[in-house]
VOPAGU-2260 file (C-alpha; in pm, 1 decimal, decimal comma):
REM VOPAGU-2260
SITE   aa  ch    i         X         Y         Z
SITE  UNK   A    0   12595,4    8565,0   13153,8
SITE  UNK   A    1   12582,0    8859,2   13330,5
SITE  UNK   A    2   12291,6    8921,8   13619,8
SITE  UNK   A    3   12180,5    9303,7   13739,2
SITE  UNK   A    4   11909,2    9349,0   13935,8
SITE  UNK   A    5   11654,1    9625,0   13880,8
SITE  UNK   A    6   11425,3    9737,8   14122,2
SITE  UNK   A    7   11505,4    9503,4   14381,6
SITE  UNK   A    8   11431,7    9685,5   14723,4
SITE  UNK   A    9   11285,6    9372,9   14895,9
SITE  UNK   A   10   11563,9    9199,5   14802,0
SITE  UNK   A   11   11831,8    9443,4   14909,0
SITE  UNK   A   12   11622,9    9415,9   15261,9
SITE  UNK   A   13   11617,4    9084,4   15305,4
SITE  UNK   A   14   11993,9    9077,5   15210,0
SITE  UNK   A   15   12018,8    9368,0   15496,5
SITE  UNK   A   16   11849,2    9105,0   15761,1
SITE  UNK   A   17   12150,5    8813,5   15693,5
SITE  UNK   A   18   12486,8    8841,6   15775,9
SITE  UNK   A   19   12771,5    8835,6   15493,6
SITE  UNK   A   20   12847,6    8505,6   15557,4
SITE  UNK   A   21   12478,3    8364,5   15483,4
SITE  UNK   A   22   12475,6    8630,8   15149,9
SITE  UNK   A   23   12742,1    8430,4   15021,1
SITE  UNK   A   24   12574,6    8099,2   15120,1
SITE  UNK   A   25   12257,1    8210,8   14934,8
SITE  UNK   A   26   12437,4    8378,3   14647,9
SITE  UNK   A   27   12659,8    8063,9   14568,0
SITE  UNK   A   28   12383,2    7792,2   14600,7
SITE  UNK   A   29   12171,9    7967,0   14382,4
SITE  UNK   A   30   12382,4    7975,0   14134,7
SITE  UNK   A   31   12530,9    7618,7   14161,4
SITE  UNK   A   32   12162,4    7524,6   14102,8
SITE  UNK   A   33   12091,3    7741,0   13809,3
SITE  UNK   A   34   12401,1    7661,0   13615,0
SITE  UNK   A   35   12328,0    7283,6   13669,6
SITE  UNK   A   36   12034,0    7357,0   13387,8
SITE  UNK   A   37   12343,7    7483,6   13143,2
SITE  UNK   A   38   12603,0    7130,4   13242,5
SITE  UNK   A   39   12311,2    6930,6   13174,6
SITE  UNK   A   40   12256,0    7088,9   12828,5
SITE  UNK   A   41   12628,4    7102,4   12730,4
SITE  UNK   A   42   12672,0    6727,1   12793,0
SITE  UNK   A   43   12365,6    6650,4   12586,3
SITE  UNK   A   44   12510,8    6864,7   12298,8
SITE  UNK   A   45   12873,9    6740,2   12357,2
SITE  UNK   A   46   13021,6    6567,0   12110,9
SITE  UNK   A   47   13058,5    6198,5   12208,1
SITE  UNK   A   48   13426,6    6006,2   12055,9
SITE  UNK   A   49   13518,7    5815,9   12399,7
SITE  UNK   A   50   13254,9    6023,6   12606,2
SITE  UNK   A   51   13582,6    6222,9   12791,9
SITE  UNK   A   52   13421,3    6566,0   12674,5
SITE  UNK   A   53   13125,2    6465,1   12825,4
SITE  UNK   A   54   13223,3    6316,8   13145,4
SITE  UNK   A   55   13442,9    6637,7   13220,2
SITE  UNK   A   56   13180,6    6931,3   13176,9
SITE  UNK   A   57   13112,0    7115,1   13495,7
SITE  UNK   A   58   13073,7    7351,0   13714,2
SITE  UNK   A   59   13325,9    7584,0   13878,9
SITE  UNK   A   60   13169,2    7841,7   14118,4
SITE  UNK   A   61   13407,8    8101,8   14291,8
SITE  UNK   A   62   13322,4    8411,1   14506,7
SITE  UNK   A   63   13531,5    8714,5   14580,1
SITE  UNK   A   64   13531,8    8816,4   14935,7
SITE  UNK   A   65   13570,6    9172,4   14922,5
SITE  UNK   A   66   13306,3    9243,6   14651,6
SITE  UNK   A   67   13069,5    8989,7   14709,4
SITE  UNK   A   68   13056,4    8921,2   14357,5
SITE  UNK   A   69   12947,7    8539,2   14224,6
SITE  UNK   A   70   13127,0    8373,9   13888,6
SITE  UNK   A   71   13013,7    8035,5   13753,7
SITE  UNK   A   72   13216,7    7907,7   13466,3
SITE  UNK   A   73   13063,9    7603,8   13288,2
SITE  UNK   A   74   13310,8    7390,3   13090,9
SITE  UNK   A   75   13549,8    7090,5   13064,3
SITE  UNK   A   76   13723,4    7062,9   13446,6
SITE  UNK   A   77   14058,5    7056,2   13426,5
SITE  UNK   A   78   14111,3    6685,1   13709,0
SITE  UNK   A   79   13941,6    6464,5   13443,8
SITE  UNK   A   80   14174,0    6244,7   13217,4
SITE  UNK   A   81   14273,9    5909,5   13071,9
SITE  UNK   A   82   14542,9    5768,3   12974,4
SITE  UNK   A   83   14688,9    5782,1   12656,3
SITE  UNK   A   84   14695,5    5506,9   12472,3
SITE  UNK   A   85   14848,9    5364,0   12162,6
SITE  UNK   A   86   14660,8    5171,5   11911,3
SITE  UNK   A   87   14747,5    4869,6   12113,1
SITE  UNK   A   88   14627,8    4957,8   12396,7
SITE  UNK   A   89   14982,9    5056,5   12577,0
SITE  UNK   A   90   15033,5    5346,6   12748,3
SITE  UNK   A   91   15198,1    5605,7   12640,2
SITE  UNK   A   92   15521,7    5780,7   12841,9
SITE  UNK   A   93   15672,9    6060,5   12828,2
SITE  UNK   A   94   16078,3    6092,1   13004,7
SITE  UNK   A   95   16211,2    6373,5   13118,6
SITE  UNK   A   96   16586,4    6442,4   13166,5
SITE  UNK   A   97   16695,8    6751,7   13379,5
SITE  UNK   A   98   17015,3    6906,5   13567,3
SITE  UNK   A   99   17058,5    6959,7   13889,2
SITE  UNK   A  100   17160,5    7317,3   14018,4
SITE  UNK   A  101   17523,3    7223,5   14035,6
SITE  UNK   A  102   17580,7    7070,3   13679,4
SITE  UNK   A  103   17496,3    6702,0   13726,5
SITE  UNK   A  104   17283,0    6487,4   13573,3
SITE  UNK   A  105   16994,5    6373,9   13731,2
SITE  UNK   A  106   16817,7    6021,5   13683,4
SITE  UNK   A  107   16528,2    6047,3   13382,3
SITE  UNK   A  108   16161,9    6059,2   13494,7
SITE  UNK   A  109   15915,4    5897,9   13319,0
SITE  UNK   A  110   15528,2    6011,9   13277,8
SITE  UNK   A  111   15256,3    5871,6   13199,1
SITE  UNK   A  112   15078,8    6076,2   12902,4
SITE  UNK   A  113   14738,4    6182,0   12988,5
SITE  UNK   A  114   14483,7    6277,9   12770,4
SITE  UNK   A  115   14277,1    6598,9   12897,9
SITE  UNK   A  116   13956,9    6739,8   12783,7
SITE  UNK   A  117   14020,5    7059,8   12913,5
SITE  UNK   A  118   14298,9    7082,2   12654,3
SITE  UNK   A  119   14052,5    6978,5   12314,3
SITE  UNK   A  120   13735,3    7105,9   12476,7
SITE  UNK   A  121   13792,2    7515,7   12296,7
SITE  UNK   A  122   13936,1    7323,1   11953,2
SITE  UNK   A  123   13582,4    7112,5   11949,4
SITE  UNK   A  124   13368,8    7405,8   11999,8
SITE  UNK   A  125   13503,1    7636,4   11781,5
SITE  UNK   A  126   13673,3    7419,3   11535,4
SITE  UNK   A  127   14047,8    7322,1   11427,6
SITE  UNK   A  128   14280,9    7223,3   11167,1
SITE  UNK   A  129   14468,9    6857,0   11208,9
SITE  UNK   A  130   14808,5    6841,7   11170,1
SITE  UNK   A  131   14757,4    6706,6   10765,9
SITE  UNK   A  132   14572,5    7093,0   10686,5
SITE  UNK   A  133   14204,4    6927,0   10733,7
SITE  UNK   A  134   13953,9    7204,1   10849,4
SITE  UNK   A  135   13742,5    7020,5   11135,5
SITE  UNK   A  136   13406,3    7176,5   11170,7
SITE  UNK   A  137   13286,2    7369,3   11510,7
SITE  UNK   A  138   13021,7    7167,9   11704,6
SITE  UNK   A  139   12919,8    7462,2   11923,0
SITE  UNK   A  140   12809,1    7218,9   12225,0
SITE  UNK   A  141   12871,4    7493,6   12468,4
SITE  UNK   A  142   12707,8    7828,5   12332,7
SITE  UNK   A  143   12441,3    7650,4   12187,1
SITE  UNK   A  144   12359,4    7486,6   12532,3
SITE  UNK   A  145   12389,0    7882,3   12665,1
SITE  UNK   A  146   12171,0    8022,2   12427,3
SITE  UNK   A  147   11920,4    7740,6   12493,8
SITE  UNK   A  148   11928,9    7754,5   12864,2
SITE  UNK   A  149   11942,6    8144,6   12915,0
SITE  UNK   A  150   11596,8    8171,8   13009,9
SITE  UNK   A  151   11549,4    7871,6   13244,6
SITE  UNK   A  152   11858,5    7950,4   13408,0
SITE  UNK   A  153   11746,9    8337,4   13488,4
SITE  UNK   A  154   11420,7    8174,3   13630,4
SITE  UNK   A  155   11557,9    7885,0   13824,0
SITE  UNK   A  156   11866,1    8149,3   13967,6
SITE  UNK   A  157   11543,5    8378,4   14120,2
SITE  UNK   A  158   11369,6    8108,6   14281,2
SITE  UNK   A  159   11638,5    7944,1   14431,8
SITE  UNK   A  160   11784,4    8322,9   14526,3
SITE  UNK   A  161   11424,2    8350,3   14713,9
SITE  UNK   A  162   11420,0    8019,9   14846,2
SITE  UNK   A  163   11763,4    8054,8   15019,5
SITE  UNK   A  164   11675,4    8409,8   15123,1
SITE  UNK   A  165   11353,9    8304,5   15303,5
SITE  UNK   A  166   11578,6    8009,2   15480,1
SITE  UNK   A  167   11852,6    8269,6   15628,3
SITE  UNK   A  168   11605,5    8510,0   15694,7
SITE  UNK   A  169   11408,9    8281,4   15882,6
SITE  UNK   A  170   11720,5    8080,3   16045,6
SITE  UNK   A  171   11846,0    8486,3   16130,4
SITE  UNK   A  172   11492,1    8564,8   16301,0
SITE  UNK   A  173   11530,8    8250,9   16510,6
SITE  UNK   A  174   11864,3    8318,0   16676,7
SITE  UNK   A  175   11815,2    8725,4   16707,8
C-alpha cells in the first residue's frame, strides 16, 4: 500500500520542528503499529497444517536514509523453521561433499533439513501444482487480509503519525 499525503501543511510543520532522527522515529513506529492490524488478519486467514505459516507471518519495517522513505512488508519471515521430519519422526539430513581449492577432497558435511515457510508461503497464496500434476487451490490469506484491513490500517497509521508527532514535538520544545 502506497501512502501520499494531500494537503498536509500542519504536518509538514510539525515535521519542520523535529530533527531527522525523531522523523524517522515517528515515521517507523507508526507504521509498525498500523501494519500490526494487517499480521493479525493474515494469521487469522492463514491456512493452518502444523501452524508454521502462521507462526512465521510478520512484520519487516526498513527505512532508507537518504530519502526518508518508510517500507513495511507483511509476510512469512524468513528465521522461522522446523525440522524436517520423516514419517517417523527422524530427521531428515542432507550431506554435502566439496573440493578444496587445490584438488582434494574435503570431509562430507551433513545438514539438518529445515522446513521454511518463507519458501511455501507464495505457493499457498496463490496456488500450486504437486509433483503428481494435482492443481492445489489458492487460499489468498494474505491479499484478502490487505483488502480487509486497508481502511483500519490508513486510520490507525494517522493517529499514531499524530500521536508520535505531538511526543517529538513536545520532547523538541523541552530541550530548545
Amino acid at each position: 500500500m502506497s501512502l501520499k499525503l494531500i494537503g498536509a501543511g500542519e504536518l509538514k510543520a510539525a515535521f519542520e520542528e523535529i530533527s531527522k532522527g525523531a522523523e524517522r522515529r515517528v515515521l517507523r513506529r507508526a507504521t509498525t503499529v498500523a501494519m500490526a492490524e494487517q499480521v493479525k488478519a493474515a494469521k487469522a486467514r492463514a491456512p493452518v497444517d502444523d501452524g508454521l505459516l502462521k507462526k512465521s507471518i510478520g512484520i519487516n519495517v526498513k527505512t532508507y536514509r537518504n530519502s526518508g522513505v518508510v517500507v513495511a512488508t507483511v509476510g512469512p519471515r524468513w528465521n522461522v523453521s522446523r525440522p524436517d521430519n520423516d514419517r517417523h519422526g527422524n530427521v531428515k539430513t542432507r550431506t554435502v561433499t566439496r573440493k578444496s581449492r587445490t584438488g582434494n577432497a574435503l570431509p562430507p558435511t551433513t545438514y539438518n533439513r529445515e522446513i521454511k515457510p518463507a519458501f511455501y508461503g507464495t505457493p499457498v497464496e496463490f496456488g500450486h501444482v504437486t509433483k503428481g500434476g494435482r492443481f492445489v487451490p489458492p487460499v489468498a490469506f494474505m491479499r484478502g487480509s490487505f483488502t480487509a484491513t486497508a481502511p483500519f490500517v490508513l486510520v490507525k497509521w494517522e493517529d499514531a503519525m499524530m500521536a508520535g508527532l505531538l511526543k517529538e514535538v513536545a520532547k523538541a520544545g523541552g530541550k530548545g
